[in-house]
N, C-alpha and C positions, 0 to 999 in steps of 0.2 A: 362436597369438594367441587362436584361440576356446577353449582350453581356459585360456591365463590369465584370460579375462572371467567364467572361472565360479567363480573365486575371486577377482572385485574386484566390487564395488557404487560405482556413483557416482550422485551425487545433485545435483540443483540444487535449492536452494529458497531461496525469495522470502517470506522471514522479514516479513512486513507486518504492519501494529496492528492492521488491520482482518481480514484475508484472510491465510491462509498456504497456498501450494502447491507443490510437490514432483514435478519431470519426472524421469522415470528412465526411459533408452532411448525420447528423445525422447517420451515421453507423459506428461500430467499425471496421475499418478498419484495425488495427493493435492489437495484445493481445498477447505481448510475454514475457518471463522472462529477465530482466534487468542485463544480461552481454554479456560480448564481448570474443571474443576467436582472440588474437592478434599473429604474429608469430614475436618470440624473432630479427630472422635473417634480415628479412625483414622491419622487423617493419610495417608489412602488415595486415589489418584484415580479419582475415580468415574468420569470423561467428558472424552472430549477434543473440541473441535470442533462441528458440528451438533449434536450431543447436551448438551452443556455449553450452548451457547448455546439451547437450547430452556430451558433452567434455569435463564437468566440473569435477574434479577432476580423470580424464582419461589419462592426458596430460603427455609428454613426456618433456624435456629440450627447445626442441626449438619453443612449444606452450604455450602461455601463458592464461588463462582466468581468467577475471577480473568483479567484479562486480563493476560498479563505483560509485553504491550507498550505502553509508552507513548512518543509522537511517535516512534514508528520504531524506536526500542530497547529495550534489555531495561531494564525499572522490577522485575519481579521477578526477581530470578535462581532460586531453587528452580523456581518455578511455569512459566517458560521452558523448565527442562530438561524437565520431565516433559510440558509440552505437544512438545516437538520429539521427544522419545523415541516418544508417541504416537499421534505421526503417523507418524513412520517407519516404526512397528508394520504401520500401515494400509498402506504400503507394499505390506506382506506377502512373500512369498519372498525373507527375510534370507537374503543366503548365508555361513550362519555358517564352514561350513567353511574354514580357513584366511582366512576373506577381508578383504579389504583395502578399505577405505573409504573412499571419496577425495568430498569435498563442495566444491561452490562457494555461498558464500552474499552475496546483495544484501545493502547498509548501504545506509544515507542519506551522502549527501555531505558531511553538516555532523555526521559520527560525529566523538566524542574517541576520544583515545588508549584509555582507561577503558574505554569503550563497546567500544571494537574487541574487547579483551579478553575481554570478556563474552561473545560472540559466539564468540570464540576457544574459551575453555572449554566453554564448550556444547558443540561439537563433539569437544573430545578427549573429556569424558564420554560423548557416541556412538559413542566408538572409532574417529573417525576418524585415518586414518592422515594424508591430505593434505588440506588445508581451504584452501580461496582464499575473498577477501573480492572481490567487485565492487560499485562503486556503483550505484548505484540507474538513475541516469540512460541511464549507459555500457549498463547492462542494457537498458534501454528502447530504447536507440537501437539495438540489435542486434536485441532482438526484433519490431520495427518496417521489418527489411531494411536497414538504413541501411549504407554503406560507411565504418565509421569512422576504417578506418586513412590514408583520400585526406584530400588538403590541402583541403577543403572543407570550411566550418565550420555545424554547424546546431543547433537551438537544440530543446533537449526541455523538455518542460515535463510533471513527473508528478506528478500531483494524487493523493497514496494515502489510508490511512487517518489516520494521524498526522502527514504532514509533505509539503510541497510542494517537490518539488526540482526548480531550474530551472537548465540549465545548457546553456553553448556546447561543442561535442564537435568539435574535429579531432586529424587525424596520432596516434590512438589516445590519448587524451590531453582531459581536462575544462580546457579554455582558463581560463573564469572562472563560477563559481557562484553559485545563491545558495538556501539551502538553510534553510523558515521553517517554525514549527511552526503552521502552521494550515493544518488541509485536512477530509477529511470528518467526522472525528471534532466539529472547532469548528463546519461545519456541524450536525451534530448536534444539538450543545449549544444553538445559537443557534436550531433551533428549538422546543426545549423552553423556554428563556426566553421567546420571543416570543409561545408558546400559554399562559404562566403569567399573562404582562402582557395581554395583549391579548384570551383570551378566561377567564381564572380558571380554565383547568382544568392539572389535573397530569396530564404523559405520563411516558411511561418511555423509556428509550434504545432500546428494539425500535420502540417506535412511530415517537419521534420518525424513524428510520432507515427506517421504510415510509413518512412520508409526503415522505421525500425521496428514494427511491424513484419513489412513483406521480404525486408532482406537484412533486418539484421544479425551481427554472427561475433562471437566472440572471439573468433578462431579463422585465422586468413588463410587457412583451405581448411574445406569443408568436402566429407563424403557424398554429401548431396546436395551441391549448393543448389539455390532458391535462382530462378531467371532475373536478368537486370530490372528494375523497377523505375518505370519512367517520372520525372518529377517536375512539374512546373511549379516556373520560380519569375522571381523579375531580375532580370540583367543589369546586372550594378555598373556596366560600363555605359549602357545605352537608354536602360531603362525601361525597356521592351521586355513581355512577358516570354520566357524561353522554356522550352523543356531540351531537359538533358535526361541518359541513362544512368540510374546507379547500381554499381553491383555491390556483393556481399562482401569480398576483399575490400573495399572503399569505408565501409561502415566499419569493420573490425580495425580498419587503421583510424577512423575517428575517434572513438569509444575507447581504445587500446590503454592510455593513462586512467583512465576512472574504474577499468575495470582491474586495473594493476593496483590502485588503492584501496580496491573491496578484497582482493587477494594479502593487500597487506595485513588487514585488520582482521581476515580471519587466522593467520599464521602471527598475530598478536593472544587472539583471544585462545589459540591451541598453547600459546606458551604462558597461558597464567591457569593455564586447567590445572589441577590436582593429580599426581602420576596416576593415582587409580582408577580417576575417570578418563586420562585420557587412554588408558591401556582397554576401557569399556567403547571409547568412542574409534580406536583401530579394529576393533569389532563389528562396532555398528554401521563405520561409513557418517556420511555429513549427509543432512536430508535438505535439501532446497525448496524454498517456496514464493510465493509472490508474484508477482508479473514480471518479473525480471530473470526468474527461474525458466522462462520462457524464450530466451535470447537462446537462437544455435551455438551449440558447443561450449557454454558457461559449465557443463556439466562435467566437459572433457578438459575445460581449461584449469577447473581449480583441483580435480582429480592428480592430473599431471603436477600440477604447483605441489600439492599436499601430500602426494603419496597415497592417498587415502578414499577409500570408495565414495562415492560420490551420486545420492536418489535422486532423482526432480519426483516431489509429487505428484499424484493422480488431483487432477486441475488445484493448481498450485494458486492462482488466481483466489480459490472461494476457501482456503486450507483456513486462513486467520477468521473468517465471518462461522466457519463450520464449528471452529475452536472455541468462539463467542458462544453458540448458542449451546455446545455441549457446557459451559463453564455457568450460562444461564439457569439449566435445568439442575445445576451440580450446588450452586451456590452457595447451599448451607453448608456444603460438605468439603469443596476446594478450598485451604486456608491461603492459596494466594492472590485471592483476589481483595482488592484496596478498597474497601466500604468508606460511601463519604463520611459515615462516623468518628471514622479513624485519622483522617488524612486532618 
């Protein structure tokens, strides 16, 4: 047995819009941000991850970066393979010889046929030899301890970079879903609109991303708010590079509608549950995960909206890659994971 593992490599990874990471022999091997830095002339890739993202909106004519995911899927295909190719890199100790390649990779719930595909190919271009697809969720709920194959149904709720998927989990098996494209990426956005209108200055997606980071909140008072967070920007009246303070009430009034539309879609997916699971999930509580599970007071906001007990994860961040690699080691044995045979 130990001499055929040194001609297989297996991998999980957690293809996200925001964050992409990569367990191999139970450890996260890889945890980088999900774009590429390409050079126009060459057509060469210059940077994959940390490095590319240090570049990101810094670049000159003849650098290009790209993030090739968009809500959770691949929007670019070139630029996806050669970011997934170089992370794998990072990997490090390919075992080329003879070896055999076997990947499991997280989708979003609300993936098309199309989408699957993409995904699919990606991987045979890595050579993989066996590639299983898991959802998103299913992944969160394993890497969180959850028993998913018992007739007990419980309700994940995972806030990533591009897409928020909420879903009821029993008898191994996503009961009823609901799977919407707004999560931290629209946070985001909505705080760079709100710092354009409200105080005239232009950020950039790095910033906008620290100051929801350091003060963001989902909740316009807070037991412990976080100190005002200073932000340079460029002055849309003058043009001139300004810094201003922002506090945590400021961002809870940005983010306020996108976070009201992830409340709506989980008081949708409570109303298509099944009475018996949902009479298991007023027991169990709603478990949160993702990067977004990490916004102050999202715990306390959708608690209050629902009624209903409300977890954040023990690091909610790695719950879906942890989910991967238990589902990797399981794979004969979990029947829901999507074999390219089948699809």
């Amino acid at each position: 047995m130990k001499l055929f593992s040194l001609f297989k490599q297996e991998l999980a990874i957690d293809l996200g819009t925001a964050n992409t990471l990569i367990i191999q022999d139970d450890i996260v091997v890889v945890d980088e941000p999900s774009i590429v830095a390409i050079d126009r002339r060459t057509n060469e890739t210059i940077a994959v991850g940390k490095k590319a993202m240090q570049m990101h909106e810094k670049t000159h004519d003849n650098i290009m970066t790209v993030r090739p995911l968009k809500d959770g899927v691949i929007a670019d295909y070139q630029a996806a393979e050669r970011m997934i190719e170089g992370m794998i890199k990072m990997v490090g100790n390919r075992r080329r010889f003879f070896s055999h390649m076997k990947m499991v990779i997280c989708i979003p719930s609300g993936i098309t046929e199309v989408e699957k595909r993409a995904v699919f190919d990606s991987a045979d271009h890595m050579d993989s030899k066996e590639t299983y697809l898991i959802h998103e969720p299913m992944a969160a709920a394993l890497g969180i301890g959850l028993d998913v194959e018992e007739p007990i149904g419980h309700m994940i709720i995972d806030i990533g970079g591009g897409t928020t998927e909420i879903a009821v989990i029993a008898l191994s098996g996503i009961v009823c879903d609901q799977s919407i494209r707004i999560a931290g990426d629209e946070f985001t956005s909505d705080i760079i609109s709100y710092m354009k209108r409200q105080h005239n200055i232009l950020i950039g997606e790095r910033t906008a991303e620290q100051i929801k980071i350091h003060v963001g909140s989902a909740l316009h008072e807070l037991e412990n708010p976080p100190e005002d967070y200073a932000v340079n920007g460029r002055d849309l009246m003058t043009g001139i590079p300004k810094q201003i303070k922002v506090s945590y009430a400021e961002v809870a009034h940005a983010i306020d509608k996108s976070i009201s539309k992830v409340e709506d879609a989980i008081l949708k997916a409570l109303e298509m549950t099944p009475p018996e699971l949902a009479s298991d999930i007023k027991e169990t509580g709603l478990y949160l995960t993702g990067g977004g599970a990490l916004l102050r007071g999202l715990d306390k906001r959708i608690a209050l909206k629902t009624k209903l007990s409300v977890q954040v994860a023990d690091d909610p961040l790695r719950a879906v890659v942890r989910g991967t690699g238990i589902a990797l080691k399981n794979s004969d044995r979990f029947t829901f994971l999507i074999d390219r045979k089948s699809v």
